[in-house]
Every structure is written in C-alpha cells, then in structure tokens.
MARTOR-623960 format. One record per residue (C-alpha): residue number from 1; residue in three letters; x, y, z. Coordinates in nm, 2 decimals, padded with zeros to 4 digits, always signed. Layout:
BEGIN
NODE|NUM|ALA|X|Y|Z $
...
//
This chain:
BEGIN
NODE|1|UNK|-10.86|+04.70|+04.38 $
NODE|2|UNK|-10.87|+05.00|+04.63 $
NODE|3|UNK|-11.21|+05.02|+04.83 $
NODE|4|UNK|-11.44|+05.27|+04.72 $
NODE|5|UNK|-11.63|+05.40|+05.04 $
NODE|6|UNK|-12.03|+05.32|+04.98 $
NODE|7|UNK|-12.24|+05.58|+05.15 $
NODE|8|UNK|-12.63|+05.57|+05.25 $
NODE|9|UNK|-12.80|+05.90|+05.20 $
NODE|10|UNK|-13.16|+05.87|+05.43 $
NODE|11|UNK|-13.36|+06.17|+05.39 $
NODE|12|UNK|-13.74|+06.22|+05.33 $
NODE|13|UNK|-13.68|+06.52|+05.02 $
NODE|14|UNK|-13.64|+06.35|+04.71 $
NODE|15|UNK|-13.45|+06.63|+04.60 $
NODE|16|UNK|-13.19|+06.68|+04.92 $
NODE|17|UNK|-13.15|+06.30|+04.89 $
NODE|18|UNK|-13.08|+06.24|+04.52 $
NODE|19|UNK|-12.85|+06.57|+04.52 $
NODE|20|UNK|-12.64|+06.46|+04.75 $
NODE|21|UNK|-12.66|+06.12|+04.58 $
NODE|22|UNK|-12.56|+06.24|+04.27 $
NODE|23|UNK|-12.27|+06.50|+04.43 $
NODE|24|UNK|-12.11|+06.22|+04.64 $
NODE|25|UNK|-12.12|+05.98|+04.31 $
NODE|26|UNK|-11.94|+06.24|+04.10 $
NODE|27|UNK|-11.69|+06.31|+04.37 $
NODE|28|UNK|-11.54|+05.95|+04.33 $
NODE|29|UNK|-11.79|+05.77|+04.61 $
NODE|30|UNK|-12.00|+05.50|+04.57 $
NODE|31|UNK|-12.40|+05.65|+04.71 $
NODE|32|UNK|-12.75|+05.46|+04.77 $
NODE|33|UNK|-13.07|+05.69|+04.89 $
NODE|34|UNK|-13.33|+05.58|+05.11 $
NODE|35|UNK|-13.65|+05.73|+05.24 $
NODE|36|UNK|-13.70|+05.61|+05.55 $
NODE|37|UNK|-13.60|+05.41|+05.86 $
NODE|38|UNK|-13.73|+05.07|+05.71 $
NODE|39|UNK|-13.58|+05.15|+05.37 $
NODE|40|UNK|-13.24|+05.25|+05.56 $
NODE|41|UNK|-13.23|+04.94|+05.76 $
NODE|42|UNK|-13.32|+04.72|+05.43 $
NODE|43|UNK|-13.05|+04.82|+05.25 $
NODE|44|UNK|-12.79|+04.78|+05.57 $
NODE|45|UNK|-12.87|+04.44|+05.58 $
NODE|46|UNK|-12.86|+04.42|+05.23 $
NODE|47|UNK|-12.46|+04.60|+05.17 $
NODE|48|UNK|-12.22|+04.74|+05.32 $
NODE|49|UNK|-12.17|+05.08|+05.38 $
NODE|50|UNK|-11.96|+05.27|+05.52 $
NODE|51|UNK|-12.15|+05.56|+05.62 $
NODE|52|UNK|-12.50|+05.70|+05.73 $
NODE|53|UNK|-12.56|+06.06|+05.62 $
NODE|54|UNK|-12.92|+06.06|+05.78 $
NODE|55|UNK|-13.18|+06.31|+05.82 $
NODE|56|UNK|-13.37|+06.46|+06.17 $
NODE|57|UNK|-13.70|+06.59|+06.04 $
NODE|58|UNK|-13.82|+06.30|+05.92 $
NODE|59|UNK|-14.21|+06.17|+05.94 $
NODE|60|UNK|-14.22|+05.86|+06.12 $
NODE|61|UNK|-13.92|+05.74|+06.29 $
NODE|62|UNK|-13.71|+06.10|+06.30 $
NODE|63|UNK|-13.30|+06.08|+06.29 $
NODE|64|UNK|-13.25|+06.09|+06.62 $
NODE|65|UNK|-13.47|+05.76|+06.68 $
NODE|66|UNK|-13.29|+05.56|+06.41 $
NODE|67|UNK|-12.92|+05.70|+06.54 $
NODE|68|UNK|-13.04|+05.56|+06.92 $
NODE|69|UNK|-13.18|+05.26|+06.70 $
NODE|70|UNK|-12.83|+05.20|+06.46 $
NODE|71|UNK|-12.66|+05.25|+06.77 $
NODE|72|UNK|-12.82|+04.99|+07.01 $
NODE|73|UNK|-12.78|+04.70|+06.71 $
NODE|74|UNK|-12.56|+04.51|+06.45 $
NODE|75|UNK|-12.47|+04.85|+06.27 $
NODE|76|UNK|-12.37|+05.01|+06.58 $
NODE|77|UNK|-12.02|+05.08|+06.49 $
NODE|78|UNK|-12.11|+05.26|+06.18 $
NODE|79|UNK|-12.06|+05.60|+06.16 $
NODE|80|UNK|-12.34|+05.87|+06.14 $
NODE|81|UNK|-12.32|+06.22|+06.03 $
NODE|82|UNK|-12.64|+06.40|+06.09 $
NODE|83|UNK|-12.84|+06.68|+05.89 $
NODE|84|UNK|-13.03|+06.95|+06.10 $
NODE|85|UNK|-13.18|+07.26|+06.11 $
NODE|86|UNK|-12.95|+07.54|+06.14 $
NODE|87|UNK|-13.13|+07.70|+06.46 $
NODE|88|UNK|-13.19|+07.40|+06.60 $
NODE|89|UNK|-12.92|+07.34|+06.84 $
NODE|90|UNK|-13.09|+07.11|+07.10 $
NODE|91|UNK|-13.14|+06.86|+06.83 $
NODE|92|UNK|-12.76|+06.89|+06.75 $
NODE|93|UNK|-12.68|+06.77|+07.06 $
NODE|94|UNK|-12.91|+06.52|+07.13 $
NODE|95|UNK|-12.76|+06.40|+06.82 $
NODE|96|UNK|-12.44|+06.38|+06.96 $
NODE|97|UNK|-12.53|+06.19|+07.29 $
NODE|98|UNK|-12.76|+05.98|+07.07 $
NODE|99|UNK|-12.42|+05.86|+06.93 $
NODE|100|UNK|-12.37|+06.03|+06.58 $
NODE|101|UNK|-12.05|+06.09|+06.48 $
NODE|102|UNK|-12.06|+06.46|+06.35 $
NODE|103|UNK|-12.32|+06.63|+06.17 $
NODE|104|UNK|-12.39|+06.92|+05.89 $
NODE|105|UNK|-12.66|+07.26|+05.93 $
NODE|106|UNK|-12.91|+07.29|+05.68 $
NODE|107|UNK|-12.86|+07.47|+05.43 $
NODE|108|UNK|-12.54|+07.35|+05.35 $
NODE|109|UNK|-12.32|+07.29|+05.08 $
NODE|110|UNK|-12.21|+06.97|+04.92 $
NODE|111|UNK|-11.84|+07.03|+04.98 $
NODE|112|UNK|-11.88|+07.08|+05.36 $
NODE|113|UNK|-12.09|+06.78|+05.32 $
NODE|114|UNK|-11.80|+06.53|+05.16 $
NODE|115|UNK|-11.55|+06.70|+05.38 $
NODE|116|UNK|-11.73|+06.57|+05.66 $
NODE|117|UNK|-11.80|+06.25|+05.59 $
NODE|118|UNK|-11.43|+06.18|+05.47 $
NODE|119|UNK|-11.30|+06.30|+05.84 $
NODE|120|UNK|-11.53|+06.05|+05.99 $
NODE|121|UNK|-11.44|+05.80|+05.74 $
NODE|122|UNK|-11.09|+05.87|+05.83 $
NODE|123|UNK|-11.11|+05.92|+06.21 $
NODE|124|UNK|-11.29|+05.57|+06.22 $
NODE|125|UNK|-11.01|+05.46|+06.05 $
NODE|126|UNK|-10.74|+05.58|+06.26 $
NODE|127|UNK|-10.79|+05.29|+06.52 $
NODE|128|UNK|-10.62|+05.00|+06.52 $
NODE|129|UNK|-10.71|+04.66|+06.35 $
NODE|130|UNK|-10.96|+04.44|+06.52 $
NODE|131|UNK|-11.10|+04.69|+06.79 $
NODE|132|UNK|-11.46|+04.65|+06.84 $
NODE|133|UNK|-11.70|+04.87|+07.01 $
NODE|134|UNK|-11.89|+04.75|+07.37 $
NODE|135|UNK|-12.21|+04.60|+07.39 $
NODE|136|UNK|-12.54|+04.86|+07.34 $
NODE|137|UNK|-12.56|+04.74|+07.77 $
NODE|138|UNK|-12.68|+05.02|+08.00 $
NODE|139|UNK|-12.35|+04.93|+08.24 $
NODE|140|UNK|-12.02|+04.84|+08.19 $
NODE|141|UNK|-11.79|+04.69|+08.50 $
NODE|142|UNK|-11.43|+04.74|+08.52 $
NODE|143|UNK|-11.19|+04.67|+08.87 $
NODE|144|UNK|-11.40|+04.83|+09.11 $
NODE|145|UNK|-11.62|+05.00|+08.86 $
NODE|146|UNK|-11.89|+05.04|+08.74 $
NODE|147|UNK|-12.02|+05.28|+08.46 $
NODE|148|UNK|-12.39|+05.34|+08.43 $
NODE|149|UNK|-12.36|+05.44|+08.05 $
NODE|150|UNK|-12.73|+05.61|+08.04 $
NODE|151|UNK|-12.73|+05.84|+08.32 $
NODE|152|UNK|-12.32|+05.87|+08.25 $
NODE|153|UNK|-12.17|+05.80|+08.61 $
NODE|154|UNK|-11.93|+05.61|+08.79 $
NODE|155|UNK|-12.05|+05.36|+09.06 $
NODE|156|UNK|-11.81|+05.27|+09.30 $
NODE|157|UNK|-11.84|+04.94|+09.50 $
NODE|158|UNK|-12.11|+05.06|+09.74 $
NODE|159|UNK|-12.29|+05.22|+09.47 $
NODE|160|UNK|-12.17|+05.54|+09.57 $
NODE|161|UNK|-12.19|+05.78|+09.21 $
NODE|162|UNK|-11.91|+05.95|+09.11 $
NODE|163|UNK|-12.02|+06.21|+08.84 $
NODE|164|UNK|-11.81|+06.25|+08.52 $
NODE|165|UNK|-11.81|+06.55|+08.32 $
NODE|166|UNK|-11.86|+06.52|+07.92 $
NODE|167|UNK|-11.58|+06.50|+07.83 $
NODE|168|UNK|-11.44|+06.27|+08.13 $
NODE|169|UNK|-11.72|+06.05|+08.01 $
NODE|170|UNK|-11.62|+06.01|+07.64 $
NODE|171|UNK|-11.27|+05.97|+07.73 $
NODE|172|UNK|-11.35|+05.66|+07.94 $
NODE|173|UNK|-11.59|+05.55|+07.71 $
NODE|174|UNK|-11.33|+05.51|+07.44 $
NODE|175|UNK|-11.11|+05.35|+07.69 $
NODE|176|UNK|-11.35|+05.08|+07.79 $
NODE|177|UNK|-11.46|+05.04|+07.40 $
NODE|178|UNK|-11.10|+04.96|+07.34 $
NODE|179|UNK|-10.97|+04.81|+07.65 $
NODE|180|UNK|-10.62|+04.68|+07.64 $
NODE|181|UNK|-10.50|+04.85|+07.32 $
NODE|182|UNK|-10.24|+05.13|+07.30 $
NODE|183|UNK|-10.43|+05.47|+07.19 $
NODE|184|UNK|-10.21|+05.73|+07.02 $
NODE|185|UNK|-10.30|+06.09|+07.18 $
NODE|186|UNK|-10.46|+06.22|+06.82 $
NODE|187|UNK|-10.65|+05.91|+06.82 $
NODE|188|UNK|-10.80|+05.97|+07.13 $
NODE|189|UNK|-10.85|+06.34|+07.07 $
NODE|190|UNK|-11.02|+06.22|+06.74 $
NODE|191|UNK|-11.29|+05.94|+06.91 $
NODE|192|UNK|-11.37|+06.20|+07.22 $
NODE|193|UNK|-11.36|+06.56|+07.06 $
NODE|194|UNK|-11.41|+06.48|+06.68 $
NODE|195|UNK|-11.10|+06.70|+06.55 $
NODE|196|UNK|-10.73|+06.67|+06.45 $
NODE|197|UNK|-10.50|+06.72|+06.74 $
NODE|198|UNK|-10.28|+07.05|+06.70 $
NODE|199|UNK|-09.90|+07.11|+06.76 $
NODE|200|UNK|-09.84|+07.03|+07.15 $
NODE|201|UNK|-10.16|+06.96|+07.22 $
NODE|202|UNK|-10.20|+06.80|+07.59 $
NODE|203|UNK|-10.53|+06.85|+07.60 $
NODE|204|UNK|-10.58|+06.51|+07.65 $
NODE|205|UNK|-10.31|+06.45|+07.86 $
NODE|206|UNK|-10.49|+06.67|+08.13 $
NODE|207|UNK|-10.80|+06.50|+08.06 $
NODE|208|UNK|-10.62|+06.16|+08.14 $
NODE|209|UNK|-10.50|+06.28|+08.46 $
NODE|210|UNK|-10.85|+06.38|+08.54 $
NODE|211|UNK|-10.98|+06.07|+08.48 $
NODE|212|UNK|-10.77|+05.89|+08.69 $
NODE|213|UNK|-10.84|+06.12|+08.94 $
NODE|214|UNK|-11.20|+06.05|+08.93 $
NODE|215|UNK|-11.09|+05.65|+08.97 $
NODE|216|UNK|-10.84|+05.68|+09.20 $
NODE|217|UNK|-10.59|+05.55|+08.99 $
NODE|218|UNK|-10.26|+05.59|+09.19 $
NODE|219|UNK|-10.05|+05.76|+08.91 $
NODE|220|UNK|-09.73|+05.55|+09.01 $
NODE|221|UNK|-09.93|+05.23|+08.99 $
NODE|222|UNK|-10.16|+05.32|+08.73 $
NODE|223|UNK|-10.37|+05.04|+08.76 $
NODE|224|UNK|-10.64|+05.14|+08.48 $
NODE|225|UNK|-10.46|+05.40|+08.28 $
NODE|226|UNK|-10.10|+05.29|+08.17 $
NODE|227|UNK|-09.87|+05.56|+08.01 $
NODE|228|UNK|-09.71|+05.41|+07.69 $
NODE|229|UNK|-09.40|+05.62|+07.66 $
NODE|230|UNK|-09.38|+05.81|+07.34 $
NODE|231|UNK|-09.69|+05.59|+07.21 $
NODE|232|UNK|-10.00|+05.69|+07.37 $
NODE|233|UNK|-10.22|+05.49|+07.69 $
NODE|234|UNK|-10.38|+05.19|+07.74 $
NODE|235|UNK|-10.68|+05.09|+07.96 $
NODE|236|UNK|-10.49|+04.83|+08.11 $
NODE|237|UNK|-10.83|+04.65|+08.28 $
NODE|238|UNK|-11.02|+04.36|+08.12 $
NODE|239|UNK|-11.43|+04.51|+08.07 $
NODE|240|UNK|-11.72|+04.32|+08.11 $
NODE|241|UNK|-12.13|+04.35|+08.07 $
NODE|242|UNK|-12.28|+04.26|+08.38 $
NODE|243|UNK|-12.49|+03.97|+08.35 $
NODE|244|UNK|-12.40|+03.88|+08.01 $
NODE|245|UNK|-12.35|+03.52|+07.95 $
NODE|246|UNK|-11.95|+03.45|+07.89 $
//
C-alpha cells in the first residue's frame, strides 16, 4: 500500500488550524491539529508524522521555542515548515537558524501551503537510505576540527576560530550530518539552500572549494572533501561528539 504522508497542523486559531486540516485532507494527505506545544509533542509520541506545519505567535511556548525544542530531541530530523507574520522578517529567520525547514507568510493560501510541504517532504527524501542527522551537541570534531555549532565557527587545534559564512556553515553542516556518503550536487543544493538546482548550476561547486579553503583541505589530497566524479562529494572523515560515550 503506498504511504500516505501524515501531517501535524499546530496552531492556536481554531479556524487556521482546522482549515488547513481539512484542505490538506481533501488534497489526498493524511492531517491531525493540535493547539499547543504539549498537545504537539503528545501526539509525536503518539504517531508518526511526517511533517510539522507549526505556528510562531503562539501563547505559551511560541514556534520558534518548540522548533529549537523538536530540534534538540527524538523528533529532530522531522521536518518543520513555519507560519509567520508577513512583516515579520526577523522571526523568519530566526526560524531558519532555529532549524525549520522552510516556512509560509500569513495570509497565505492553501495551495502555497501544500506546495510547500510536498518540496520539503520531497527534499527530505532526496537523501540516501539510512542517513541520520548529528547529535543536538553544541560541537562537533572532525581531523583537526572542531565546529562550535552555536556560535557557527571553526576551531582549529589551538582553538584558533576560523569564521564561516552562512552558507559555508550549512554546507559543512550537511557534510558532517552525513559523513562518508556520496552527496549528489542537487542534493546538497536542496539540504543547504532549500531549492531545486537549475541547468549548470555550480553554485555549489564554488561553495565546496570555499569550504575547503576555510579547512585547508589540499585540493589534490582532499582529505575531508572527496570529488566523486560524475556523482557528487563525500565528507571523507569519520565525525564525533566530544565527550560522548562510544
């Protein structure tokens, strides 16, 4: 029987919630509401899902606390896509830092809505079998390395900091997520900039060499970042949690 993707719908207006509810249902998807970050983490332990559509302005607990909260536990590699206020673009990308995986203005319209959480659906899906996301730690350690993922730097052995841009930081965030598996360009240009890569695109290409840049990684050794010809790359180094029992 082919899977029917299950959505959770966490919003605070009855109305918002059950209309999207009811939208999603008709448009061949399976939907559950809840009203707050207790009832949202309820039913996650109660079903699967396959998708958070989840709220900001909530009382209590707002969106962007229960994305840092979803993201730091057992759900944390299910995806998010956020609703917020139109003119409220610092909340957007606090969003985005805070871990959600896209996320839809207010007003909006149901279509944009399900178009949205089926390219999330299917972005998550573009990944290989069996890959699992890093532990919610604070740092991650790699060769030499060592990246401090809340104030998103690089520490080299002495503890010098190497800063990363934003998008240098995603891109070797996905890397050491997935360590030692092949990544397909348009799957990393899905995980880091959330859209479909275009005709010729190199754009990650360039970011790749930038990145190795920023970790010295001699590009005829290529001792974190191995070139896959005609397949992709592949972060070549084992990753481990600091402290972490084995």
């Amino acid at each position: 029987m082919d899977h029917i993707d299950n959505i959770l719908v966490v919003d605070d207006d009855r109305e918002i919630r059950n209309g999207v509810v009811e939208y999603l249902r008709k448009n061949g998807l399976r939907a559950s509401a809840a009203v707050d970050g207790r009832d949202m983490f309820a039913q996650l332990d109660g079903s699967a899902f396959d998708l958070v559509v989840l709220d900001i302005m909530m009382p209590g607990d707002d969106g962007l606390v229960l994305c840092r909260t979803l993201r730091g536990g057992k759900h944390r590699a299910l995806p998010v896509v956020l609703l917020t206020a139109r003119d409220d673009e610092t909340d957007r990308i606090i969003g985005l830092e805070m871990g959600a995986d896209d996320y839809v203005t207010k007003p909006f319209a149901p279509r944009e809505l399900l178009a949205r959480i089926k390219a999330v659906i299917r972005r998550t899906r573009m990944l290989p079998p069996n890959l699992r996301v890093t532990e919610a730690a604070s740092e991650l350690a790699f060769g030499r390395w060592r990246l401090d993922t809340t104030a998103r730097h690089l520490l080299d052995e002495s503890g010098t900091i190497v800063p990363l841009s934003g998008a240098e930081f995603r891109l070797l965030r996905v890397f050491l997520d997935h360590p030692q598996r092949v990544l397909s360009r348009d799957q990393l240009l899905n995980l880091t900039q959330g859209r479909d890569a275009e005709l010729f695109d190199r754009s990650i290409d360039l970011l790749v060499s930038r990145l190795r840049t920023r970790l010295s990684d001699n590009a005829k050794d290529q001792a974190y970042i191995k070139t896959v010809r005609s397949e992709g790359y592949v972060f070549s180094m084992p990753v481990t949690v600091p402290g972490a029992g084995t």
